[in-house]
C-alpha positions as CSV (number, residue, x, y, z in Angstrom):
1,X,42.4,-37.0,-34.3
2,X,44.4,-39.5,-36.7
3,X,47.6,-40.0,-37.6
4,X,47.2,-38.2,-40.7
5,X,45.0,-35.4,-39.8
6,X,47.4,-34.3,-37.1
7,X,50.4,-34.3,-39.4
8,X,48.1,-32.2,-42.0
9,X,47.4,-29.7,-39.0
10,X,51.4,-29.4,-38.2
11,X,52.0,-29.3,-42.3
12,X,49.5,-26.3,-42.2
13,X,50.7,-24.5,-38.7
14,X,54.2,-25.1,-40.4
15,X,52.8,-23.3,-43.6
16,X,51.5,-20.3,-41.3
17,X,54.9,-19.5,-39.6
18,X,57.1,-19.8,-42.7
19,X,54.7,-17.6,-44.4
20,X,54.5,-14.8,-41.9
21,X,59.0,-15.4,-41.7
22,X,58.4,-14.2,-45.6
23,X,56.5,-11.2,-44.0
24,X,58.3,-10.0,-40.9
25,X,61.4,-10.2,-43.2
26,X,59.9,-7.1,-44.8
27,X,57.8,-5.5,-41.8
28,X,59.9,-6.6,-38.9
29,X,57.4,-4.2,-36.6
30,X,54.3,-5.0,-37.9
31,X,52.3,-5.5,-34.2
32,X,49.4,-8.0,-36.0
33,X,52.4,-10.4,-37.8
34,X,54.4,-10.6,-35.0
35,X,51.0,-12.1,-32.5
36,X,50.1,-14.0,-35.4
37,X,53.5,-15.2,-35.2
38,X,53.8,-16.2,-31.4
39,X,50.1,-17.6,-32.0
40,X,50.8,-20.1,-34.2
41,X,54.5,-21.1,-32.7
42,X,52.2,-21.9,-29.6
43,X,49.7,-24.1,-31.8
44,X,52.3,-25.3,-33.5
45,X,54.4,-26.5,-30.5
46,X,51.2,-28.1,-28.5
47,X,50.8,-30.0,-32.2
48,X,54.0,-31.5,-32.2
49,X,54.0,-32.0,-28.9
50,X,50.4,-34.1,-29.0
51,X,51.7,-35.7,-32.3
52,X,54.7,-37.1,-30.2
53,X,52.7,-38.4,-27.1
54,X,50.2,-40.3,-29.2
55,X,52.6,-41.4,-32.3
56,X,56.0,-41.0,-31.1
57,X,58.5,-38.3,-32.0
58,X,58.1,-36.1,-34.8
59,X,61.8,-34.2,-34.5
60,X,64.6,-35.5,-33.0
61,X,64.5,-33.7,-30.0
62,X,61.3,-35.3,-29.1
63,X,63.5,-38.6,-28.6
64,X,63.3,-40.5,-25.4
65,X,67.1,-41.9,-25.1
66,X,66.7,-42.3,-21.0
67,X,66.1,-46.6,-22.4
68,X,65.7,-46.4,-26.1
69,X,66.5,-44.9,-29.2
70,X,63.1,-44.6,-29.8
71,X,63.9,-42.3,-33.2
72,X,63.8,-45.4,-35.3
73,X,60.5,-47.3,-34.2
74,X,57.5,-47.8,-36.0
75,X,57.7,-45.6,-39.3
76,X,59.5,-42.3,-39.9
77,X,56.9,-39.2,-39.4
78,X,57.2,-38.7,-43.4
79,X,56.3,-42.9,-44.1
80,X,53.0,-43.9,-44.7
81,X,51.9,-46.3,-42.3
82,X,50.2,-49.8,-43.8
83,X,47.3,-49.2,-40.8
C-alpha cells in the first residue's frame, strides 16, 4: 500500500473510533459498540504501527530518539510529499 492509501485507511479507522466514542457516550453497555470498539483500536494500532515502519513515525511516540530525532525527517504525516 502507498503513502497515501495507508494514511486514508488510518483517517477512516480514526473516523470509526471517534464515531462509536459519540456512541458509547450514550450506551456505555452496549455489548456490539464496545467489540466494534476494541476491533478497530486493534486495526487502528497495526495501521499506525505499519505506517511508521514503512514511512516513519506518524505520532510522536513512534519516535526513535535511541540516535536521532527522527520526528523531523522527511515530511510531516499531514505534508504532501513531491514523490
Amino acid at each position: 500500500m502507498n503513502k497515501e492509501s495507508m494514511m486514508q485507511v488510518i483517517q477512516m479507522y480514526d473516523f470509526y473510533l471517534e464515531e462509536l466514542q459519540l456512541y458509547l457516550d450514550t450506551h456505555p453497555g452496549c455489548r456490539n459498540a464496545l467489540d466494534m470498539f476494541s476491533k478497530y483500536q486493534d486495526l487502528r494500532k497495526a495501521a499506525y504501527e505499519a505506517y511508521a515502519a514503512n514511512f516513519g513515525p506518524i505520532v510522536l511516540s513512534q519516535t526513535d530518539t535511541s540516535h536521532h530525532f527522527n520526528w523531523v525527517d522527511g515530511p510531516w504525516p499531514w505534508e504532501r510529499s513531491t514523490d
